[in-house]
TORPATOR-677749 format. One record per residue (C-alpha): x, y, z; residue in three letters. Coordinates in nm, 3 decimals, always signed. Each point is the difference from the previous one (the first is absolute). Last residue first. Layout:
! residues N
[rec [X, Y, Z], ALA]
...
//
This chain:
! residues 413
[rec [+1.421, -2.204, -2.848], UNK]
[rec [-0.029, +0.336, +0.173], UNK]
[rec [+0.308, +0.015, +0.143], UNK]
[rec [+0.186, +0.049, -0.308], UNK]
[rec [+0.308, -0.037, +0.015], UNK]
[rec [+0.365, +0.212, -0.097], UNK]
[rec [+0.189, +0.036, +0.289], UNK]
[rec [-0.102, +0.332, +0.124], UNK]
[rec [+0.246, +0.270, -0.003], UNK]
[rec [-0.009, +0.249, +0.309], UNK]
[rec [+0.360, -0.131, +0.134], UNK]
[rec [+0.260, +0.134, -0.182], UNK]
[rec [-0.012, +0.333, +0.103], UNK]
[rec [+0.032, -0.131, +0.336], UNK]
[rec [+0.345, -0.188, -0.053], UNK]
[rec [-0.061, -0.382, -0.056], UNK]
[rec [-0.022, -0.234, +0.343], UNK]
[rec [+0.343, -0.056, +0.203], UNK]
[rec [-0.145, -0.130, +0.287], UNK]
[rec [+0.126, +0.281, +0.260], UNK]
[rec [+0.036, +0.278, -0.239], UNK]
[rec [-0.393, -0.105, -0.206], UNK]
[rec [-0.068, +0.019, +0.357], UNK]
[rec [+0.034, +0.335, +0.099], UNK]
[rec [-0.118, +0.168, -0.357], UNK]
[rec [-0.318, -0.195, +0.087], UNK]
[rec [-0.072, +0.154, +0.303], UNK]
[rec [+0.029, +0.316, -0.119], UNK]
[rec [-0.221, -0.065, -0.289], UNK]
[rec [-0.257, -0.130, +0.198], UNK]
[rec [-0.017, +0.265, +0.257], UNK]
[rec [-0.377, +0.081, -0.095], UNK]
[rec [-0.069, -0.392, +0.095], UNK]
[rec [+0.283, +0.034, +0.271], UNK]
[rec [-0.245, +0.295, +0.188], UNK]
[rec [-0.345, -0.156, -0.089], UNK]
[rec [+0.041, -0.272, +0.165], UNK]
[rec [+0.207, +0.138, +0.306], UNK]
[rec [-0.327, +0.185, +0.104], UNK]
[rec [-0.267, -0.239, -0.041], UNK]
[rec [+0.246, -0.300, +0.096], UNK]
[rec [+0.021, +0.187, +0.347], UNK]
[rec [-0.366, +0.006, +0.072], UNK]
[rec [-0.085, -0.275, -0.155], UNK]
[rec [+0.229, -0.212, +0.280], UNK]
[rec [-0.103, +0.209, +0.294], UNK]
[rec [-0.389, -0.058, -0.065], UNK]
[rec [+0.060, -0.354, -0.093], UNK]
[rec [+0.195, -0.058, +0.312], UNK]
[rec [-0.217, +0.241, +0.215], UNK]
[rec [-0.307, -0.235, -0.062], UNK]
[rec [+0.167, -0.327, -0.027], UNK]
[rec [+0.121, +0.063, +0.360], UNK]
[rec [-0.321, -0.082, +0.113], UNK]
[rec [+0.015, -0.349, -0.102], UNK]
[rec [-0.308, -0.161, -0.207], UNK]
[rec [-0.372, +0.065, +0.145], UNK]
[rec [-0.146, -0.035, -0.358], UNK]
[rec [-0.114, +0.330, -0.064], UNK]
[rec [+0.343, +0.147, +0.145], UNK]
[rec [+0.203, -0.266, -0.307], UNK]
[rec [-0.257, +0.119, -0.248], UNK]
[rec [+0.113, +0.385, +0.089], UNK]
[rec [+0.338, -0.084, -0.034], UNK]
[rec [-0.116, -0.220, -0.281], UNK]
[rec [-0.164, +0.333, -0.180], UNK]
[rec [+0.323, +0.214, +0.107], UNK]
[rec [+0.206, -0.209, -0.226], UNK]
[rec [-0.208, -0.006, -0.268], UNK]
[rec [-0.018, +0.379, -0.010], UNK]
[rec [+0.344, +0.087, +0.005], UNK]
[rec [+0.384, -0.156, -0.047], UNK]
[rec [+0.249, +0.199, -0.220], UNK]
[rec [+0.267, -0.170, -0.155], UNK]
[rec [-0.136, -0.087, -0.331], UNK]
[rec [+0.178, +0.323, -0.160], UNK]
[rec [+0.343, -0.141, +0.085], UNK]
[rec [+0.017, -0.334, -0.119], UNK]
[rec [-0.148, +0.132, -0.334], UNK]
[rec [+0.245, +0.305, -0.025], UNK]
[rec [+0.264, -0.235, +0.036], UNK]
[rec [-0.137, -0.251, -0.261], UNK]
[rec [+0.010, +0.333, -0.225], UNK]
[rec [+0.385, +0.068, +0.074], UNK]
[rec [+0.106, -0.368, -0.020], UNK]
[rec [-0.166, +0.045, -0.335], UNK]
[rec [-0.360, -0.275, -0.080], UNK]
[rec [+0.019, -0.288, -0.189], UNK]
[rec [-0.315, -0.184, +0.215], UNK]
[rec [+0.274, -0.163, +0.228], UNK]
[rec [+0.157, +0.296, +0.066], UNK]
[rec [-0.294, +0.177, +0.131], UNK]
[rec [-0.072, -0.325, +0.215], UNK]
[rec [+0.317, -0.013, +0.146], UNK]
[rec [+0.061, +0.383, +0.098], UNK]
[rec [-0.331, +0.027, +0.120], UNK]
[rec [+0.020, -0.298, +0.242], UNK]
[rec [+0.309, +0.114, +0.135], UNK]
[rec [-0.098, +0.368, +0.084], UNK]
[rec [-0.371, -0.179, +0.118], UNK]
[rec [+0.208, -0.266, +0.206], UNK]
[rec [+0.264, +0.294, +0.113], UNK]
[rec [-0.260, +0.289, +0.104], UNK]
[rec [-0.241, -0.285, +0.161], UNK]
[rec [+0.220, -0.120, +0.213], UNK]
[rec [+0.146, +0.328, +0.094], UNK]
[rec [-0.357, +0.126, +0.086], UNK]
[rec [-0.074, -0.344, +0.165], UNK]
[rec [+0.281, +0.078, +0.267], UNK]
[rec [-0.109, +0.321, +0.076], UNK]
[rec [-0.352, -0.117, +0.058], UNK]
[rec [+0.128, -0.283, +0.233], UNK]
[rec [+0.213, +0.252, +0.169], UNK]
[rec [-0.258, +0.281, +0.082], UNK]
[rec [-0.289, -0.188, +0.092], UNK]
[rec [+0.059, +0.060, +0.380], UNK]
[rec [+0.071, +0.378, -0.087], UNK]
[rec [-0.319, +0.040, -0.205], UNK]
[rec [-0.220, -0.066, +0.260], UNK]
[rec [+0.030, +0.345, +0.152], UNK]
[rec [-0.124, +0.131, -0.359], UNK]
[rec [-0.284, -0.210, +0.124], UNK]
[rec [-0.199, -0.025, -0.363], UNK]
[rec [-0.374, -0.039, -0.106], UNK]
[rec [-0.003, +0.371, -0.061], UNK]
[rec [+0.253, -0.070, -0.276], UNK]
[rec [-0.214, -0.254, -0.142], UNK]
[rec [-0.228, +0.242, -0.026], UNK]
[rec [+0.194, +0.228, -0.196], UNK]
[rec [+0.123, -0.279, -0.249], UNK]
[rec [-0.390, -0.036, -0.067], UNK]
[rec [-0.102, +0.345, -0.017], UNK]
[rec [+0.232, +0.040, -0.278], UNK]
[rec [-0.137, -0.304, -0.180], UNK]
[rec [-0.361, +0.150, +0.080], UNK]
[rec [+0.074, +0.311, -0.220], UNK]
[rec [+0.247, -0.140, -0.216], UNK]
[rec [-0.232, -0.288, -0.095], UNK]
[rec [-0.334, +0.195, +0.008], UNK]
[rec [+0.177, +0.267, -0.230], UNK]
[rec [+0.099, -0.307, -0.273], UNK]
[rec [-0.328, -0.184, +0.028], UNK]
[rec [-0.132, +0.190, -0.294], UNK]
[rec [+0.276, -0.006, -0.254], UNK]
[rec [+0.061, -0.355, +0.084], UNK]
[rec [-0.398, -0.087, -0.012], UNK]
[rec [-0.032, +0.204, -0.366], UNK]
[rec [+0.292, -0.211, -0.137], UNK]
[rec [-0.070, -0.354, +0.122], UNK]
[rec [-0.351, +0.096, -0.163], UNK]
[rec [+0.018, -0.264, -0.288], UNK]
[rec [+0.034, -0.284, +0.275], UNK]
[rec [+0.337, -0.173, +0.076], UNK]
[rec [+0.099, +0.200, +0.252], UNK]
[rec [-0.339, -0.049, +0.154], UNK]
[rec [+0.100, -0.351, +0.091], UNK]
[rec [+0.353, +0.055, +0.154], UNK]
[rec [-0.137, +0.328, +0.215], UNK]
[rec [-0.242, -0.230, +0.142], UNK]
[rec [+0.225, -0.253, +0.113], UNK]
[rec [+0.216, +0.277, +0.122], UNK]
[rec [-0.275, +0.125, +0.167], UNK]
[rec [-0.112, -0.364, +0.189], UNK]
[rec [+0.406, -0.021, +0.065], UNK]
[rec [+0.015, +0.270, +0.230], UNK]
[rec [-0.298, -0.130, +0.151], UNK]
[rec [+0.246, -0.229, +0.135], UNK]
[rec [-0.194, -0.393, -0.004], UNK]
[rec [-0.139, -0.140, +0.316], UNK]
[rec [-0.335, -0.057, -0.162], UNK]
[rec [-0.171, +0.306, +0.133], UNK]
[rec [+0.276, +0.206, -0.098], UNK]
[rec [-0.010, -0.113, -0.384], UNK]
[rec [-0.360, +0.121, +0.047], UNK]
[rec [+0.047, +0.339, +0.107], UNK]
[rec [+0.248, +0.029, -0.301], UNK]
[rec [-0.265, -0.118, -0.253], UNK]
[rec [-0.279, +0.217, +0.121], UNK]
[rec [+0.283, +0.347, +0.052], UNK]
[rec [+0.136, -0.083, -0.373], UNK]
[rec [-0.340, -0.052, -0.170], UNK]
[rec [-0.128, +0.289, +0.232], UNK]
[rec [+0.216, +0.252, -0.132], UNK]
[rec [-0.035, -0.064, -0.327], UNK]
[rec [-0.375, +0.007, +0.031], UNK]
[rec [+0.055, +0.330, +0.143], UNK]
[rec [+0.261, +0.139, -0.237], UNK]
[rec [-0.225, -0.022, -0.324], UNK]
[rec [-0.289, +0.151, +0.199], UNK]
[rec [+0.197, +0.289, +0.013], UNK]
[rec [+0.175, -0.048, -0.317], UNK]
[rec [-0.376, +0.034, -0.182], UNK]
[rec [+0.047, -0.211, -0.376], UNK]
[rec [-0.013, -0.345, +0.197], UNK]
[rec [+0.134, -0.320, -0.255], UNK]
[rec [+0.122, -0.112, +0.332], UNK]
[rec [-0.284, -0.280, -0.012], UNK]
[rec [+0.072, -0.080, -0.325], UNK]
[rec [+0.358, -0.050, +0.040], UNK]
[rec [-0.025, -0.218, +0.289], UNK]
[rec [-0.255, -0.216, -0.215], UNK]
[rec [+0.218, -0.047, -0.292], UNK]
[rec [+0.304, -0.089, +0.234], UNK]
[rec [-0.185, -0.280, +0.231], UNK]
[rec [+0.160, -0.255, -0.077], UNK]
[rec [+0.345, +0.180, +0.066], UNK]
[rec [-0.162, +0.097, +0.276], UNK]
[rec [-0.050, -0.349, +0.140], UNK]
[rec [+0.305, -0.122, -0.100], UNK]
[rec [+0.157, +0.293, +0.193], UNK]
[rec [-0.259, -0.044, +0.312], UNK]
[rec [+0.116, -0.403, +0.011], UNK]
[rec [+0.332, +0.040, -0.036], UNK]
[rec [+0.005, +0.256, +0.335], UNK]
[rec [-0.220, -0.204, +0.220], UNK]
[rec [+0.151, -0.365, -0.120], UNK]
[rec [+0.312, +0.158, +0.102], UNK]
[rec [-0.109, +0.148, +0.332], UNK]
[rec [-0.208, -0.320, +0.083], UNK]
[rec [+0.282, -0.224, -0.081], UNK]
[rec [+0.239, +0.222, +0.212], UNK]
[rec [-0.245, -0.042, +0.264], UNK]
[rec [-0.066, -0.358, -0.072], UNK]
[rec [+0.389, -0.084, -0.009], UNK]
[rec [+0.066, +0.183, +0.339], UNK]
[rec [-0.288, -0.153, +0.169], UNK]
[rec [+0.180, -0.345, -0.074], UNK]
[rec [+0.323, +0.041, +0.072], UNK]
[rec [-0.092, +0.117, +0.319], UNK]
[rec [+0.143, +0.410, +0.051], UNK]
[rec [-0.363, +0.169, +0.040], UNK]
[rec [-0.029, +0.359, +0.112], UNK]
[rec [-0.295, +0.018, -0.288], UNK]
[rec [+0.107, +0.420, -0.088], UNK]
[rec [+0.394, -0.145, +0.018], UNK]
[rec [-0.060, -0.297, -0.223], UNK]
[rec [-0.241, +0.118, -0.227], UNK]
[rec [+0.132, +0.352, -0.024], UNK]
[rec [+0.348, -0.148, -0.074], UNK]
[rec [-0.153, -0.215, -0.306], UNK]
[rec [-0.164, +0.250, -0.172], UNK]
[rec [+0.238, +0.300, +0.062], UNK]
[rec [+0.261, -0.273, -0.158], UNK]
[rec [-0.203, -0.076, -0.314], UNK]
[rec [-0.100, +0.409, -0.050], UNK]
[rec [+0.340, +0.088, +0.065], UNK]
[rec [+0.190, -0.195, -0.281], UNK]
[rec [-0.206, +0.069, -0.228], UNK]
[rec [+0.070, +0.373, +0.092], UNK]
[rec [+0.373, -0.044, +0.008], UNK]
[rec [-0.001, -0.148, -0.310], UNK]
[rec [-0.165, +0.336, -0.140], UNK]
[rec [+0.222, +0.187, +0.225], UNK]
[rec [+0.278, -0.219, -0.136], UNK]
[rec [-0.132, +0.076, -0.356], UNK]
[rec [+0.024, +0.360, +0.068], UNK]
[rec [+0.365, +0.029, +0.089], UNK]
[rec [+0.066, -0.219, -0.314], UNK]
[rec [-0.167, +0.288, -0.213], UNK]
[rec [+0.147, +0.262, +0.154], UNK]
[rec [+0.316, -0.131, -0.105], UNK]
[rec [+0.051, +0.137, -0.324], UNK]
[rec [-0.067, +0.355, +0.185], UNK]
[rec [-0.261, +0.179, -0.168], UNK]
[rec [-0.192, +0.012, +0.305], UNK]
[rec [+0.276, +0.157, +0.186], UNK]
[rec [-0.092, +0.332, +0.030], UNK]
[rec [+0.118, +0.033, +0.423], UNK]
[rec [-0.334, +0.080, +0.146], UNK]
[rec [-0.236, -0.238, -0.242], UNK]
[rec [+0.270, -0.346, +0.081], UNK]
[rec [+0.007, +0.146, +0.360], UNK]
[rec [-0.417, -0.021, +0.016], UNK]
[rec [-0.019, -0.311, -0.148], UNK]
[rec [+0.293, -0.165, +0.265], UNK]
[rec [-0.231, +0.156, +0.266], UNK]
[rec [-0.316, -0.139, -0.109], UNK]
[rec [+0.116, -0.286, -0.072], UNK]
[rec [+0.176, -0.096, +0.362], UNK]
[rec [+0.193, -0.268, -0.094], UNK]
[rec [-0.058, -0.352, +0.158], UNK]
[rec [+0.250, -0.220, +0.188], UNK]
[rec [+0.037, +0.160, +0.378], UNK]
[rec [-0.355, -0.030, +0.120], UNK]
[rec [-0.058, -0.263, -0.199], UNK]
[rec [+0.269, -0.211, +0.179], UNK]
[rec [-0.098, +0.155, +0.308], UNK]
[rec [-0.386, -0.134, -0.016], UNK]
[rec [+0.168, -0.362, -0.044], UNK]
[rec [+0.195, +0.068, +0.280], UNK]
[rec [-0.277, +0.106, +0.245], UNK]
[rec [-0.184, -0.333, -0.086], UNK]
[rec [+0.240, -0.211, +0.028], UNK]
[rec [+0.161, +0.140, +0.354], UNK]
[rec [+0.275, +0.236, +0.055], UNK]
[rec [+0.352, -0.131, +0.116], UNK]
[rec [+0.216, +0.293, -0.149], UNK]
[rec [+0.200, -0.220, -0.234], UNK]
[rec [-0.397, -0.100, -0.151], UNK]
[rec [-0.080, +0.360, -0.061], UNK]
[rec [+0.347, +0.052, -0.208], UNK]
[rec [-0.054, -0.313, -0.214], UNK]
[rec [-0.358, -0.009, -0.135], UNK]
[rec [+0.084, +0.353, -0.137], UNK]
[rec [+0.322, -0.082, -0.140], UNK]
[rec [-0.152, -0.272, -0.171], UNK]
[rec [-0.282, +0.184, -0.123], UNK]
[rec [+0.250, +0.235, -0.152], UNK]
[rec [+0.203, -0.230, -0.218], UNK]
[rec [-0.254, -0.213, -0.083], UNK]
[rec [-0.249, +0.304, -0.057], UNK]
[rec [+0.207, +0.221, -0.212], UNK]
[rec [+0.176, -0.281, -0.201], UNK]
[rec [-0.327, -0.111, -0.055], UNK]
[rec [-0.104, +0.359, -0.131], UNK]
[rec [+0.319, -0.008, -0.260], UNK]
[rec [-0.139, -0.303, -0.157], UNK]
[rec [-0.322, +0.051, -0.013], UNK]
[rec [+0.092, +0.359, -0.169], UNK]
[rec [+0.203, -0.146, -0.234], UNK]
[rec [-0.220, -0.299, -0.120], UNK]
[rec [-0.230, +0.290, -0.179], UNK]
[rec [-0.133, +0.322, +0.082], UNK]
[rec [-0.285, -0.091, -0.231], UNK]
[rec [-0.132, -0.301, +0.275], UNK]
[rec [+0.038, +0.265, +0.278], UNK]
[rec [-0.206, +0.325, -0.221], UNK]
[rec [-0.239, -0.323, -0.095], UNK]
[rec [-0.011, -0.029, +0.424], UNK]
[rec [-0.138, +0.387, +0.012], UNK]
[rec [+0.070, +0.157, +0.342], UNK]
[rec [-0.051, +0.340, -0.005], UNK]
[rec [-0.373, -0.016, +0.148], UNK]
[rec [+0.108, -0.229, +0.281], UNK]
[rec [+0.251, +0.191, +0.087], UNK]
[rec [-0.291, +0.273, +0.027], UNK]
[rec [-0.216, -0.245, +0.238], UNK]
[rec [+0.296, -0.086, +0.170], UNK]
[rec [-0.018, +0.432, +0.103], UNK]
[rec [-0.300, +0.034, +0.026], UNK]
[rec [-0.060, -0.263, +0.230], UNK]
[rec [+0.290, +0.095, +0.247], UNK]
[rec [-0.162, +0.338, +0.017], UNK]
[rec [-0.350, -0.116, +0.082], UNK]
[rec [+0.176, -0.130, +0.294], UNK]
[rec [+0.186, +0.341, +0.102], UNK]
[rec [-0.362, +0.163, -0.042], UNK]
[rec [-0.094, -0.244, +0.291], UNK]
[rec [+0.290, +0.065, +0.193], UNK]
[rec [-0.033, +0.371, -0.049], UNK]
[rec [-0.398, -0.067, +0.152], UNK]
[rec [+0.099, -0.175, +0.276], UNK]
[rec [+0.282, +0.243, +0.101], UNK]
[rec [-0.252, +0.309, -0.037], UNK]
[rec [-0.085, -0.008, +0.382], UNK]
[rec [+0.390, -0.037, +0.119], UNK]
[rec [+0.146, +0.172, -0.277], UNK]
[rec [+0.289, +0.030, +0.231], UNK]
[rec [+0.062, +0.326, -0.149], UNK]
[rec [-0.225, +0.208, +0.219], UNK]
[rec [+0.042, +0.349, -0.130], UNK]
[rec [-0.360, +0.143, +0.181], UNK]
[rec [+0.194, +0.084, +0.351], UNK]
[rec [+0.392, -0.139, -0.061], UNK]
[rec [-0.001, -0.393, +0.037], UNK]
[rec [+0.387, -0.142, -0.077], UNK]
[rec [+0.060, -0.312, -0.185], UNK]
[rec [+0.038, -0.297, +0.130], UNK]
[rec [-0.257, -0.208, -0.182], UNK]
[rec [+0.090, +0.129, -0.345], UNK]
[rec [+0.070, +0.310, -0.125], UNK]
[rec [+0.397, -0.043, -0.071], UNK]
[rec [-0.055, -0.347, -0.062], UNK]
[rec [-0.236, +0.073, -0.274], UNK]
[rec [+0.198, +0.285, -0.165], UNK]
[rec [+0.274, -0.236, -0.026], UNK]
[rec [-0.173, -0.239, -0.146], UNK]
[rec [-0.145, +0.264, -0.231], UNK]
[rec [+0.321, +0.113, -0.135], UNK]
[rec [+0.132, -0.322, -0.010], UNK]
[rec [-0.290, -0.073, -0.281], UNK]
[rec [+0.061, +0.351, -0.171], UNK]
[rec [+0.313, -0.084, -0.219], UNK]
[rec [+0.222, +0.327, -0.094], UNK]
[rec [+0.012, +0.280, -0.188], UNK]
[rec [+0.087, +0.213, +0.346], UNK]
[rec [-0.271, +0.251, -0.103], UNK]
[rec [-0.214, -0.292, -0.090], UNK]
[rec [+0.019, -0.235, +0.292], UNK]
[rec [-0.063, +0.310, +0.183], UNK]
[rec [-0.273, +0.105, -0.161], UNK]
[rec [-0.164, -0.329, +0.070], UNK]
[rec [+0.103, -0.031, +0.361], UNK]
[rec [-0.196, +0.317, +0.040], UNK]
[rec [-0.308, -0.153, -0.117], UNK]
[rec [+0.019, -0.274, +0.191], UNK]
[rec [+0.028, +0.255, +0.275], UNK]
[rec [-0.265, +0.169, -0.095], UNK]
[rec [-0.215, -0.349, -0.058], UNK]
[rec [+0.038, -0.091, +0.317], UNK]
[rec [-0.082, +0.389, +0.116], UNK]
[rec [-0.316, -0.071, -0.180], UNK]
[rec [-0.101, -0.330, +0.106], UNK]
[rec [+0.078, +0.161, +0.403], UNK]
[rec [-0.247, +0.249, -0.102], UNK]
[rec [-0.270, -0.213, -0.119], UNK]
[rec [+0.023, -0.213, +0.308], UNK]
[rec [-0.011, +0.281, +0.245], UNK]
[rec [-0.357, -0.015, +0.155], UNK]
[rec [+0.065, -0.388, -0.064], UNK]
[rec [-0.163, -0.112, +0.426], UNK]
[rec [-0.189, +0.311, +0.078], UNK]
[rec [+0.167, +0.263, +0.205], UNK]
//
């Protein structure tokens, strides 16, 4: 048989199972990233060959990993899109305040637990953003399933992402340099995270500079052509943040930054949105693929112990940061609980940490560790109120049906 006779049908039955995850996720109502890593493992190397059903993916595995890739860019390139820093500067001193709560408290944590377990620099600093950013996509999609959009504090929930965000495109920046370089002088450390920096400044400045022009150029009446020069802005500029040592992860958020600002923020987001769920799912699939489930066990106990790290410093970290913005013990609860969940980021420095010839175990661990926030996430998040009720007993906060008033502030000044 020539070498790819069964490429095209090994795509398809990826994509049938993908597909299939995707149903489920919706009869169950429930979130479809752990889903698909499931799905993954369950099809991955070890899997069994019947005749034509060959669910190694052996042949197509290039090409899913690929796809995966294109996934990862989609999807910074749309956080990109919804971040807006005069939507930061309007939230106000409240939000800043409540997301460096988030990060002090959370970072530290993160720093902590991979250092008590002996692992190097390198593989702790990928840990600690492994286990301190929100997965956005998931905590957007529970916000949508459970009608809580209207919720007072929504708005604080979204101004951590936001923070979050910032937050994510300096750190991606500076981990890629030093993991991607495998440098750990001094010296090569602070001109890769100088390069990175100067790298991501530089393009915003730039495009900032460039507004009129950008806008003019996308000024394109036919959507088809419309969506291939958008395409290759945000492939071109991500291929080249690679060749410097620099995440192409952060070449399309870079890009998603600059053309949020443009007049046709609006017509990209309602055009990329299909390429993002459609590569995005093929991109927590892949991943999947990528994983031992036999690997698992020997990651089993550091994952389990991040999970509970993570479940009290975010809990905490909500709580304090709700309250200090004027928010109810109730609503602060809801915020410590919605920003649980742990996603996409995480999985990109899993998959930084392989690139760069980090510890196996990272792998599994990551793998392991979304896994199980992916499902318990979303459980206390639509649990909330339960949860609450519990505690308000133990620390004596007001009675629930006290609870939903917001002190009275505007956040917006």
């Amino acid at each position: 048989m020539l070498m790819g006779e069964y490429l095209l049908f090994e795509v398809g039955l990826a994509l049938g199972i993908i597909a299939t995850a995707g149903l489920l996720a919706s009869r169950l109502r429930f979130s479809i990233v752990p889903i698909l890593i499931i799905a993954g493992m369950a099809v991955g190397p070890h899997a069994p060959h019947i005749g034509m059903l060959d669910f190694r993916f052996i042949e197509s595995a290039p090409l899913i990993n690929f796809m995966g890739r294109l996934g990862v860019l989609f999807l910074l390139f749309y956080l990109g899109l919804e971040f807006s820093v005069g939507r930061l500067i309007k939230a106000g001193r409240s939000i800043f305040i409540g997301g460096t709560i988030y990060m002090v408290i959370n970072f530290t944590l993160g720093i902590a637990f991979p250092l008590l377990w002996g692992w190097p620099l390198r593989e702790v600093l990928v840990v600690a953003g492994i286990t301190t950013i929100s997965s956005s996509a998931i905590v957007a999609k529970l916000i949508a399933d459970l009608k809580r959009a209207v919720r007072p504090e929504t708005e604080m929930i979204l101004g951590l992402m936001m923070f979050q965000d910032v937050f994510v495109a300096i750190y991606l920046s500076i981990v890629s340099g030093l993991v991607l370089t495998g440098t750990t002088s001094t010296i090569n450390v602070i001109q890769s995270t100088s390069l990175s920096l100067g790298f991501m400044i530089g393009f915003i400045i730039l495009g900032r500079k460039l507004l009129n022009q950008i806008n003019c150029l996308l000024n394109i009446p036919s959507d088809e052509v419309f969506m291939l020069v958008l395409f290759a802005m945000l492939v071109l500029v991500a291929g080249f943040s690679e060749t410097i040592h620099v995440a192409e992860a952060i070449g399309a958020l870079l890009v998603g930054l600059v053309l949020a600002e443009t007049e046709h923020s609006e017509r990209i987001e309602h055009l990329v949105v299909p390429f993002r769920d459609f590569f995005g799912a093929l991109f927590f699939f892949s991943f999947g693929l990528s994983i031992d489930p036999l690997a698992l066990t020997g990651a089993f106990w550091p994952a389990l112990g991040a999970v509970g790290i993570t479940i009290v410093g975010n809990f905490i970290s909500g709580l304090l940061a709700g309250r200090k913005s004027g928010y109810s013990h109730r609503a602060s609860t809801n915020v410590g609980l919605t920003i649980i969940s742990r996603g996409e980021f995480s999985i990109i420095l899993a998959n930084l940490a392989k690139a760069g010839g980090l510890l196996p175990i990272l792998q599994p661990f990551a793998a392991l560790y979304v896994l199980i926030l992916a499902i318990i996430g979303p459980l206390l998040t639509k649990e909330s109120k339960w949860i609450y009720s519990k505690m308000a007993r133990i620390f004596k906060w007001p009675p629930l049906k006290d609870t939903d008033k917001l002190r009275q502030r505007s956040l917006t000044q």
